[in-house]
Each structure stands twice: as structure tokens, then as C-alpha cells.
C-alpha positions in Angstrom: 9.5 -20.3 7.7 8.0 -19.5 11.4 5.9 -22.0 12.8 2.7 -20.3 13.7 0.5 -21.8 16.3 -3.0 -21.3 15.0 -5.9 -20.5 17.7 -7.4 -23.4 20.3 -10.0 -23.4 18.1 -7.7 -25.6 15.3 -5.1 -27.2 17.3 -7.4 -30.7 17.9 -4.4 -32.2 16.1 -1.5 -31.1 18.7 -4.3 -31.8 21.8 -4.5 -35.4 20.2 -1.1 -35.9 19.9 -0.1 -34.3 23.9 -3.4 -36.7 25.2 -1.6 -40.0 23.2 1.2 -39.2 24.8 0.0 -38.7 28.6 -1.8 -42.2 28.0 1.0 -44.2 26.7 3.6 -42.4 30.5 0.2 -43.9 32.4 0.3 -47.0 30.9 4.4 -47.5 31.4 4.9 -50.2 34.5 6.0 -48.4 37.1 9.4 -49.2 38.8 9.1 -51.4 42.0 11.3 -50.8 44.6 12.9 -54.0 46.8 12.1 -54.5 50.3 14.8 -53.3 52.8 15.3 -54.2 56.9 18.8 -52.3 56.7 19.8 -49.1 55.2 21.1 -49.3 51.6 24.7 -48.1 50.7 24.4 -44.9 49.0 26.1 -46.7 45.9 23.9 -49.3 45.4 20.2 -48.5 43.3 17.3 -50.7 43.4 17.3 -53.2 40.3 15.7 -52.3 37.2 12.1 -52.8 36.9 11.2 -55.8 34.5 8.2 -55.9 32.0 7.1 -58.1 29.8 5.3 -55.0 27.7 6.9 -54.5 24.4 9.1 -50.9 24.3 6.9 -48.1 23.2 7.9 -46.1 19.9 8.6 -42.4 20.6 6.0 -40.4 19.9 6.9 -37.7 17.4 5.2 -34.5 16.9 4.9 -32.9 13.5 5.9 -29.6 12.7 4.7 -27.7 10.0 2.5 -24.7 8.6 -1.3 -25.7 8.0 -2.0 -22.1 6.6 0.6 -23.3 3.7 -1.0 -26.3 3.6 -4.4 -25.0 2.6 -2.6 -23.3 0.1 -0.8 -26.5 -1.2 -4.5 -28.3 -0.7 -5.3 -25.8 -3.5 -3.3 -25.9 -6.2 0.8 -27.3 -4.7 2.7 -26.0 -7.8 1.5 -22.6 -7.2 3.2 -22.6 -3.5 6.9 -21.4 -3.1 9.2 -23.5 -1.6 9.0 -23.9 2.0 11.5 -21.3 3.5 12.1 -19.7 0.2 12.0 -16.0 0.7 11.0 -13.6 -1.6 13.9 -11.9 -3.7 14.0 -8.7 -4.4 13.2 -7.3 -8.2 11.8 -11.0 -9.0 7.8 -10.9 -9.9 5.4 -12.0 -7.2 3.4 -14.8 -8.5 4.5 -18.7 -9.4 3.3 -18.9 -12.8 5.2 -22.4 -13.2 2.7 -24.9 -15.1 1.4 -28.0 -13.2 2.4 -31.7 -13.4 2.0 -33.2 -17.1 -0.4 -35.9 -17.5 -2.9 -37.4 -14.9 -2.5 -38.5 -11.9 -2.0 -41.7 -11.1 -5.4 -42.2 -9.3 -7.6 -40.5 -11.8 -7.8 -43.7 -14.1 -10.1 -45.8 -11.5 -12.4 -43.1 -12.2 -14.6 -41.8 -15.3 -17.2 -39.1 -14.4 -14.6 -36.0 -14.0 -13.5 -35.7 -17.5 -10.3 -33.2 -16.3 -6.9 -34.1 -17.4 -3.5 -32.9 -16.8 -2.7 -30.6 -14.0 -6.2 -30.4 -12.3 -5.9 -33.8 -11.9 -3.3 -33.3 -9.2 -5.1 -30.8 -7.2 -5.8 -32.5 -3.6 -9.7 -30.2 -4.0 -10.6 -31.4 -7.0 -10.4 -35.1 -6.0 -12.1 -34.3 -2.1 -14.1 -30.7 -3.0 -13.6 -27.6 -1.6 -15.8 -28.6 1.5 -13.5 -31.4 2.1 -16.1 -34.3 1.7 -15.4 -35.6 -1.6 -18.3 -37.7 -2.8 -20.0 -37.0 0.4 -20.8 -33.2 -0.6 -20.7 -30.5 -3.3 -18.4 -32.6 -5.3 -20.8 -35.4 -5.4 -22.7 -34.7 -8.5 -21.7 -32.3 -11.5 -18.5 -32.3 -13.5 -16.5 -32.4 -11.0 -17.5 -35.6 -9.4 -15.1 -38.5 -9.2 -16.6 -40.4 -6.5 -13.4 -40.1 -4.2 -13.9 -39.7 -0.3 -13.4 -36.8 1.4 -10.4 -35.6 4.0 -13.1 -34.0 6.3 -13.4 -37.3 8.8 -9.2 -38.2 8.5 -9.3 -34.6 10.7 -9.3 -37.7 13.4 -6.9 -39.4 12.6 -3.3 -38.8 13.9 -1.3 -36.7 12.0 1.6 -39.4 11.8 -1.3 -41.7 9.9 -2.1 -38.9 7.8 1.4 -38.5 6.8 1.5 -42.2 6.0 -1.0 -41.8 3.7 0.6 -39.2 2.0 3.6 -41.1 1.5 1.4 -43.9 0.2 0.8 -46.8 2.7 -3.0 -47.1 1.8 -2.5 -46.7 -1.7 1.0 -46.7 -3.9 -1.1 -44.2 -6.1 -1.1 -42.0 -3.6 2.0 -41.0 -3.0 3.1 -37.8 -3.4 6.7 -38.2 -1.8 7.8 -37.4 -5.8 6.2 -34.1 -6.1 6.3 -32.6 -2.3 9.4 -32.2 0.3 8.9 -33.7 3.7 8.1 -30.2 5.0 5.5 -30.0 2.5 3.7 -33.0 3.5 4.0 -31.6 7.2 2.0 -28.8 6.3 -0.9 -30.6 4.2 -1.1 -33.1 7.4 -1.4 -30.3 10.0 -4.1 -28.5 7.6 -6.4 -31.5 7.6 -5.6 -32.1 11.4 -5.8 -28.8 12.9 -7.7 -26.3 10.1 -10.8 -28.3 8.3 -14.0 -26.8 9.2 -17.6 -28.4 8.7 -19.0 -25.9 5.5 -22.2 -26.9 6.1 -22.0 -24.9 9.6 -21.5 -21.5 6.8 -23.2 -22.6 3.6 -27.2 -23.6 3.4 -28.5 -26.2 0.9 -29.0 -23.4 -1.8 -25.8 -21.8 -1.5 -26.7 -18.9 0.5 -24.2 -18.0 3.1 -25.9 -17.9 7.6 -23.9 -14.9 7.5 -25.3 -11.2 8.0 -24.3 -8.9 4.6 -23.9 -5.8 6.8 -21.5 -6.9 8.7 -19.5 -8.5 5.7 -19.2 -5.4 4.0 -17.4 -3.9 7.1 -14.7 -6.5 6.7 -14.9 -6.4 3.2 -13.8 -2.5 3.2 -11.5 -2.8 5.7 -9.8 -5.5 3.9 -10.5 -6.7 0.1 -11.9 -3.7 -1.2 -8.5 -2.4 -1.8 -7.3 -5.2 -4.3 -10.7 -6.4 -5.8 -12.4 -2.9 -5.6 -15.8 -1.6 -4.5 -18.1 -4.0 -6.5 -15.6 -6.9 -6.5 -14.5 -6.6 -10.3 -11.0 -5.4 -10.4 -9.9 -8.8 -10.7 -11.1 -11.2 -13.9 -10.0 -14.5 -12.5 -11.5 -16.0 -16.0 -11.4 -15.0 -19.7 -13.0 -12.0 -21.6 -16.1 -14.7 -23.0 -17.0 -15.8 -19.2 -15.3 -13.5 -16.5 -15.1 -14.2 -13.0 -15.5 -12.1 -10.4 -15.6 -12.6 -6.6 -19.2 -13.1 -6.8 -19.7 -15.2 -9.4 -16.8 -17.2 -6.9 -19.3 -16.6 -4.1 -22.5 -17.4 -5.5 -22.0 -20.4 -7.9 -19.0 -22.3 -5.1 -19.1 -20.8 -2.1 -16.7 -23.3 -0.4 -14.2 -22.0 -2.4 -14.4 -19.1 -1.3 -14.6 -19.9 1.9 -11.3 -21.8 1.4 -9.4 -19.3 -0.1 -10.5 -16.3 2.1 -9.4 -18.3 4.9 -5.7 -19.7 3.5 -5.0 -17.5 0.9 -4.4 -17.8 -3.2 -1.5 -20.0 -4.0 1.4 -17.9 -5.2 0.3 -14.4 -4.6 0.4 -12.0 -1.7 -3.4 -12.6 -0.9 -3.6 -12.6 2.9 -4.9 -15.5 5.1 -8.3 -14.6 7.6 -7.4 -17.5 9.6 -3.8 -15.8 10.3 -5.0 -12.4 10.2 -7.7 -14.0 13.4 -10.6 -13.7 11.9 -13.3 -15.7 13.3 -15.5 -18.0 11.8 -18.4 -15.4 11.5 -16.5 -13.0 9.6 -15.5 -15.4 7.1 -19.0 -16.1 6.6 -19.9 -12.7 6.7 -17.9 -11.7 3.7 -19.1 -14.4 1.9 -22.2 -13.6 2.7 -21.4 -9.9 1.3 -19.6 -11.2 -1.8 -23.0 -12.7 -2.8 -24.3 -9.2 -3.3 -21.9 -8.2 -5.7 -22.1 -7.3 -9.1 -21.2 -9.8 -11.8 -21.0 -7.6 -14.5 -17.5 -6.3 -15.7 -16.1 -2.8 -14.4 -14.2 -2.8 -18.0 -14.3 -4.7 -21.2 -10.9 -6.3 -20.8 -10.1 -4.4 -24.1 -7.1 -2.4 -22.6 -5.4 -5.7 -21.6 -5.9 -6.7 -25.3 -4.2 -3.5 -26.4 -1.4 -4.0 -24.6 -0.6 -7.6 -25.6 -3.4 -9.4 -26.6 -2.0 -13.2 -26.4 -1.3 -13.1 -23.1 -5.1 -12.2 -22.6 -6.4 -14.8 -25.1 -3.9 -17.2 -24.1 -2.7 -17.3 -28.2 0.8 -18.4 -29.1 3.2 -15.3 -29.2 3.4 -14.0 -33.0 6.9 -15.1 -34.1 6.8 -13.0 -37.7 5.9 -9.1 -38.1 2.7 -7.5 -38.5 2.1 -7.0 -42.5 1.7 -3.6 -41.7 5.1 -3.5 -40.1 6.9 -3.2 -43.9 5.5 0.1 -44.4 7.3 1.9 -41.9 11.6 1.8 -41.5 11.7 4.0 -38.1 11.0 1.4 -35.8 13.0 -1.3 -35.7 11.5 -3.9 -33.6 10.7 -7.4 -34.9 8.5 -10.2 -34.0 5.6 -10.0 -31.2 6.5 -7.0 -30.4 5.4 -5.7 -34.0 1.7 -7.1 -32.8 1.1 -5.2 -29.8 -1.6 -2.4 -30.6 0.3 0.5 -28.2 3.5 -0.3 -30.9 1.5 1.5 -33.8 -0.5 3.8 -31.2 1.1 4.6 -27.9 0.3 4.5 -24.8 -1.4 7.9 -24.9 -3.6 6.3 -27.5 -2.0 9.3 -30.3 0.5 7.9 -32.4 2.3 10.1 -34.4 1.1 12.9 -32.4 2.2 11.6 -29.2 4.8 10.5 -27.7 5.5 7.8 -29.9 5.9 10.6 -32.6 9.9 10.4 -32.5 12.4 8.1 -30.5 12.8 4.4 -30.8 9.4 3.8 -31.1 8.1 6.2 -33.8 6.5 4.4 -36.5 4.4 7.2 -38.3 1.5 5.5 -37.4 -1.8 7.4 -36.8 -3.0 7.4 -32.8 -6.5 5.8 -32.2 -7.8 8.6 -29.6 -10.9 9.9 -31.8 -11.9 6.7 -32.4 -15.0 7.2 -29.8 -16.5 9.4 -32.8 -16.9 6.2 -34.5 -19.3 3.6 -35.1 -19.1 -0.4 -33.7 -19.3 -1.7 -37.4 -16.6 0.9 -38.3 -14.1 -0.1 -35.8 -14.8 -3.5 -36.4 -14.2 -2.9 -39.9 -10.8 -1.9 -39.0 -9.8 -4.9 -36.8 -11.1 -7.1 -39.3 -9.5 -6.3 -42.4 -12.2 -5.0 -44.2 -10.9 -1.4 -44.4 -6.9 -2.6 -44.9 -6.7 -5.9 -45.2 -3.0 -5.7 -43.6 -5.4 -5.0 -40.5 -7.0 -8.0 -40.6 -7.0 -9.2 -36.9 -9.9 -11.7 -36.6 -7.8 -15.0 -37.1 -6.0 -14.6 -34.5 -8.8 -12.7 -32.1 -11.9 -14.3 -31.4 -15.5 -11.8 -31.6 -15.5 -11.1 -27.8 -11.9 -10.1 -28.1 -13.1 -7.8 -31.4 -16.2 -6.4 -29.6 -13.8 -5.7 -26.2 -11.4 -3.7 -28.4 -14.1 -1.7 -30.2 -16.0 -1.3 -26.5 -12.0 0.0 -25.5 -11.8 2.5 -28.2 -15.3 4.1 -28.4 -15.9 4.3 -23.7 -12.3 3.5 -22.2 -9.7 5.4 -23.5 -9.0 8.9 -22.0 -6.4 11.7 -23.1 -4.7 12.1 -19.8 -2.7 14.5 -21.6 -3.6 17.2 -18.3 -2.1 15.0 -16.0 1.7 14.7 -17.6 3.3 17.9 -18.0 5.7 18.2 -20.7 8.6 17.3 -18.7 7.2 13.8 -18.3 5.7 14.6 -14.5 2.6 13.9 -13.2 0.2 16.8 -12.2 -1.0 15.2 -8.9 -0.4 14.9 -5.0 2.1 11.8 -4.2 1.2 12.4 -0.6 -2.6 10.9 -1.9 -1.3 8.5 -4.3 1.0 6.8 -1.4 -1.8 6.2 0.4 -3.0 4.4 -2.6 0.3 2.6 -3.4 0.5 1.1 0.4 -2.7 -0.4 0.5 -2.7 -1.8 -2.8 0.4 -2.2 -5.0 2.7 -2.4 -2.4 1.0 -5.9 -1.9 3.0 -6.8 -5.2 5.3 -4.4 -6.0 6.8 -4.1 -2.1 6.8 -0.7 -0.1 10.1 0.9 -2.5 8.5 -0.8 -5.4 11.3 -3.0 -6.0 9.9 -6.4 -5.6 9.2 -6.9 -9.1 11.6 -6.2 -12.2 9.7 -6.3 -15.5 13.6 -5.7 -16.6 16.6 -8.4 -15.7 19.8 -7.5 -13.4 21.9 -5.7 -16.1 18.8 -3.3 -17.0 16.1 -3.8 -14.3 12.9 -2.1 -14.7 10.8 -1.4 -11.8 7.3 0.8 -11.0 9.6 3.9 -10.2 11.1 2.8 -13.1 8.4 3.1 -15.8 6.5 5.8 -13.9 9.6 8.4 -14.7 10.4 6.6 -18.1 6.9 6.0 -19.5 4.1 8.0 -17.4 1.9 6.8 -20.0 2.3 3.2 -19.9 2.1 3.8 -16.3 -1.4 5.1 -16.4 -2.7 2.4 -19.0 -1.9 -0.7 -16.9 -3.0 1.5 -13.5 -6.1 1.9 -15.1 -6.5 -1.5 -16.9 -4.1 -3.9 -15.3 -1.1 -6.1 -16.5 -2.0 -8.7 -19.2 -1.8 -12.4 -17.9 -2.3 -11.7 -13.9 -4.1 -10.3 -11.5 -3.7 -7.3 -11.3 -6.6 -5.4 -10.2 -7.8 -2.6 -12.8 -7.8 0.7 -11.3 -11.0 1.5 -13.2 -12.4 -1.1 -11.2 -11.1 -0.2 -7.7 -13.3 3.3 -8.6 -10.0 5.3 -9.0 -10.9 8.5 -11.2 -8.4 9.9 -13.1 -7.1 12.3 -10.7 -6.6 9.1 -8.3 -4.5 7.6 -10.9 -2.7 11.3 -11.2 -1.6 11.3 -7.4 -1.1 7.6 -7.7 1.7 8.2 -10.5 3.0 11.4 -8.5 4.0 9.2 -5.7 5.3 6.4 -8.3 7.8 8.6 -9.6 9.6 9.3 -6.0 10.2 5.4 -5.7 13.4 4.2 -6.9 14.5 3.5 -10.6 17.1 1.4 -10.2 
């Protein structure tokens, strides 16, 4: 990985280091030479100097990344390897689940009732303002009464690194779980990048930032993934979302944190690499705090594309009983569950594209369900009109109201915008204009950094755009179940957006 040298502003660490090591040359004795009435031979040298000073250990200077060690300050499990580059066709994102059981430390504590992977998050023991007990995390649920890492800023970063490796504490030792380079970069972030939140965030919350000027960053820069009101992204669950305000209002240190590292294991950028100052940061955040909380959509297309990846439900190992009553399709399992299996993606059924092929099931489509009421939908979901339809045990009442919302405001017939030939009916020059500032984040510039496929048969954006124009327009309008993916409804792209989007699409490669 290249070694960034962050601005004067965060480099107290490295001045520390150069000043300890222009003391310790001025304090060397210095080397006395021997009186002399004649000349010296040229191959004779004045005796060694003597000293009764023990030798001096070499000062060492740390190299690392701090920007990566905010990130592993976060949430470490979430962070790829350092060096690792990213391979082409594999999925942005490290989904890999945290360490099992608490950590060592949490047991001398009992206020913080987290277990399991939290427990190992370096924030949630010293707060997103870096005080521990000393600040936001002193009181509430997430209180533990642990110090904070703001004040070990002073300290060299060779002590900090000791720490890490457990000389204060045996408990704290996280040479198990983290490579030496990884340590380097947690050291250098508390040495050269902590900041004093209090200099950002008043006593209420409220950001010492000016709004106005936040919203020129913030459409210059995060508009394009978490939209115009800041609800394209649901970091949360369909019963209490989370949106970048909600982030902003309720902890603003975290957002301060991850605005200036980053979000572990996705392409979110850094402010502190991208040179933002201080005031900007703050400025955004205090923008963000005038954002809407309330959902752009009901989370109900996520649900019909597979809805226990939204609700976090086991997958479905047996068929759907209504699966017995049709022989075309000949899919078993989970797949038997998904709602676009029966309907399609264009929402028609039979009388859509799913109305021959592989996929045809005789099914009815679900597109004039808008003509219906909430308690007839609901009826259907729940069993009461086929009892073979029956899903409330494994769907929960906000999931049930988000797929009737779906149904009756959400769905479109985008039927004008796929000719018969499977292309889109819109201007690629516009959509690639679209695709560069916002899913070439994820999917890469050719749209070959993620393979929903495997190497024999991969499957890219170009890929399902050509293939599946439908699907294509679901998730660009909904988003991907089980990450964050931003909802194109939410970014405030109409229809014909999404049109042009899927016009440039189809010219990227397919294989």
C-alpha cells in the first residue's frame, strides 16, 4: 500500500519522533581529541572517545497508514488486508463476520450489555470522540467506563504500539487478530489523526459549522451515492432505518469519524485524504443535520427480490407450497421464495417476460395491484386469500406493510423503456455520466469489479443489463438486498434516468 504523508496539520507523531531523535545526537558525548606538539602521522587517528553513558537504543520510526487505521479503529474485520488489491470480478465489500465471543477486556466491565463482535471494536470501548468514559460514551448504553485514546495522541508511537501488543495489559493484546502492519496503522492514527470533537460538536449535538456551505460539499461529493435528501442508503432495518441524518443528529462523532476515514470495507472515500479541512467536515455535518429522516422508499422492492437477506431470516431450504402447482420451472429451494420467481422482474408474470423460458411458471404478474386495497394485499401475503400464500411467519408486519406500500406506489411498467429486442430506449451518453459518478464506485469504470456469477460463468452489470434489462432496472431503482447499495429512487433518478443509465450499461462488457 503507499505510504501517504498526511498534512502538517496531523504529523505531531513524526515531529515527536525527529525532535527525540535530535535530543538523544545532542546529548551523545562528544569525541575529544588528544593534545599534539608534533604533527600526527597520517595513519594514526585520535583514540576513541570513552563514556560511561549507557549505548542509546536506535530510534525506529513507524511506518504505516493512519487513514486505514481509522478505518480499522472502526470496525478491523471489515478492513482488507494491508496490501491486498482489489481483484477484478470479486464483490466490493468484506462481509466476513467479526470475532466470536467477547473480548477479553469486556468482562471487568457490566454497564455495556453488547456481546460478540461489537465487543472488539476499538470505538465502542473509547467512543467515537476518542475519550472513552471522558465523553459521549460516558453515560448511555454504550458506556463501559474505559478511558479514552484522545490523550495517548502524546505518547510515542513505539509506546502506543506496546500497548497494542499488550505490555499494560495481557488483555489487550491484539497481536492475535492484527498483522504488524496493522498495528502500524492504528498507532499512527491515534498519533498523527485524533482531533478534539468538542472543537466541531456543541453540548446539544449541533455541529459550529455553517449548513450553506455544507451543502456545497455535500453536492459535490456525497450526493451522488446517498442522494439529494440523504436516503438512498438504509444503513439499518425496515422497522428503524438509518439514514445519514439520523447518523448526524443522534452521534455526530460518528459521523465525523467516518466522513473523515472512510466506511470499513467499501469504496467510501476519506475527506482527510481527499484534503478537506477541518471546516468542511464540519460543515457537512452540519448540513447532514438538515436532512430528512424519513424513507425515499419502503424498502419493499428489496423484499421482493429476496426478502431474507433484508430481514436477515435464514435462507428457506424447502419449496414454496405454491411451488407444486406449477412443473415449468424447475428451480428448488430459496430460490422458490423469491417474489420476482412467480412475478418477474417487470412485475407481469405470465404476461411478461417470465411468460416462457426457464423461468415461466404460469404465475399471474402483480402490476395492477395499485388498484387494490392495503387490507386486500395484505390478505394475500398473509394467507387469508390462499393459504399456500401465507407469508406472515416468516415476515414480520413492517416487512408486510413495506410489500403492500411496494405494490400499490413503487412499482412502475417500464415496459416504454425496453424495446422488444431487450434494449433500452435511452441516451448511454447521459447514463455514463451517471454510471462514473456513482456505480463505478462499486462496480469499477468497465463494470467488472464485481461478478454476481463465478469464473466459469461470471455475471457482471453489462452482463445482466443485456441479459435481464429488467432485473437491471429493479435493483437501479431499489438497490441490491443485504448492502448498500444506494436506491436510485432515492438518488432522485426518474425513470428516464434509469433508461439512459441502462443504455450505457449494456455497452460495458459481458464477459
Amino acid at each position: 500500500m503507499k505510504k501517504k504523508r498526511i498534512q502538517i496539520w496531523i504529523i505531531s507523531g513524526s515531529l515527536f519522533v525527529l525532535l527525540s531523535f535530535l535530543v538523544g545526537c545532542a546529548s551523545q558525548p562528544q569525541a575529544t581529541q588528544p593534545e599534539a606538539t608534533q604533527p600526527q602521522a597520517v595513519e594514526e587517528t585520535a583514540p576513541p572517545p570513552t563514556s560511561t553513558s549507557p549505548p542509546q537504543e536506535p530510534i525506529v520510526e513507524i511506518e504505516g497508514d493512519p487513514i486505514r487505521g481509522g478505518l480499522l479503529y472502526d470496525m478491523w474485520w471489515a478492513v482488507p488486508e494491508e496490501g491486498e488489491e482489489h481483484v477484478e470480478g470479486e464483490a466490493q465489500g468484506h462481509e466476513a463476520a467479526g470475532p466470536e465471543g467477547d473480548h477479553p477486556l469486556w468482562k471487568t466491565q457490566t454497564t455495556n450489555t453488547r456481546t460478540g463482535s461489537d465487543t472488539w471494536r476499538c470505538k465502542e470501548c473509547h467512543g467515537w470522540d476518542y475519550k472513552g468514559v471522558d465523553g459521549a460514551y460516558g453515560s448511555g448504553s454504550h458506556m463501559t467506563g474505559f478511558v479514552g485514546v484522545y490523550l495517548a495522541r502524546d505518547k510515542s508511537p513505539e509506546e502506543l504500539l506496546d500497548i497494542m501488543q499488550g505490555s499494560t495489559n495481557p488483555d489487550h493484546d491484539f497481536t492475535s487478530v492484527m498483522d504488524e502492519h496493522s498495528l502500524n496503522d492504528l498507532v499512527l492514527f491515534i498519533s498523527q489523526t485524533l482531533v478534539d470533537t468538542d472543537q466541531f460538536v456543541n453540548a446539544d449535538k449541533s455541529a459550529k459549522g455553517e449548513a450553506t456551505q455544507g451543502k456545497t460539499k455535500y453536492e459535490e461529493v456525497c450526493v451522488y451515492c446517498h442522494g439529494p435528501q440523504g436516503n438512498a442508503i438504509n444503513f439499518a432495518s425496515l422497522e428503524e432505518t438509518e439514514y445519514l441524518a439520523h447518523v448526524a443528529q443522534d452521534n455526530p462523532w460518528e459521523f465525523l469519524h467516518k466522513v473523515r476515514f472512510g466506511q470499513p470495507g467499501w469504496p467510501m472515500p476519506s475527506a482527510i485524504k481527499n484534503e478537506w479541512t477541518d471546516q468542511e467536515v464540519v460543515d457537512v455535518l452540519a448540513y447532514a443535520q438538515t436532512l430528512t429522516t424519513d424513507s425515499a422508499v419502503s424498502g419493499g422492492g428489496l423484499l421482493y427480490d429476496k426478502w431474507w437477506d433484508v430481514v436477515g431470516a435464514e435462507e428457506p431450504t424447502t419449496d414454496q407450497p405454491l411451488w407444486k402447482t406449477q412443473t415449468t420451472n424447475t428451480r428448488t429451494g430459496a430460490d422458490t421464495w423469491r417474489c420476482k420467481e412467480c412475478h418477474g422482474w417487470d412485475y407481469k408474470g405470465v404476461d411478461g417476460a417470465y411468460g416462457s423460458g426457464s423461468h415461466m411458471t404460469g404465475f399471474p404478474g402483480i402490476l395492477g395491484a395499485a388498484t387494490k386495497t392495503s387490507d386486500e394485499l395484505t390478505g394475500w401475503l398473509t394467507g387469508k386469500n390462499n393459504p399456500d400464500h401465507d407469508f406472515s411467519e416468516v415476515l414480520n408486519e413492517a416487512a408486510l406493510n413495506a410489500l403492500v406500500t411496494f405494490m400499490q406506489k413503487e412499482m412502475q411498467d417500464v415496459s416504454p423503456y425496453i424495446d422488444a429486442e431487450k434494449i433500452a430506449v435511452g441516451d448511454p451518453a447521459s447514463g455514463k455520466v451517471k454510471f462514473e459518478k456513482t456505480c463505478a464506485a462499486c462496480h469499477g469504470l468497465d463494470g467488472k469489479e464485481m461478478n454476481f456469477g463465478d469464473d466459469a460463468e461470471p455475471e457482471y452489470v453489462g452482463t445482466i443489463g443485456v441479459d435481464n434489462p429488467w432485473e437491471f432496472f429493479h435493483k437501479a431503482s431499489f438497490g441490491h438486498p443485504g448492502v448498500p447499495m444506494p436506491a436510485g429512487i432515492g438518488l432522485g433518478f426518474t425513470l428516464e434516468d434509469r433508461a439512459d443509465l441502462l443504455a450505457y450499461v449494456q455497452t460495458l462488457p459481458t464477459k
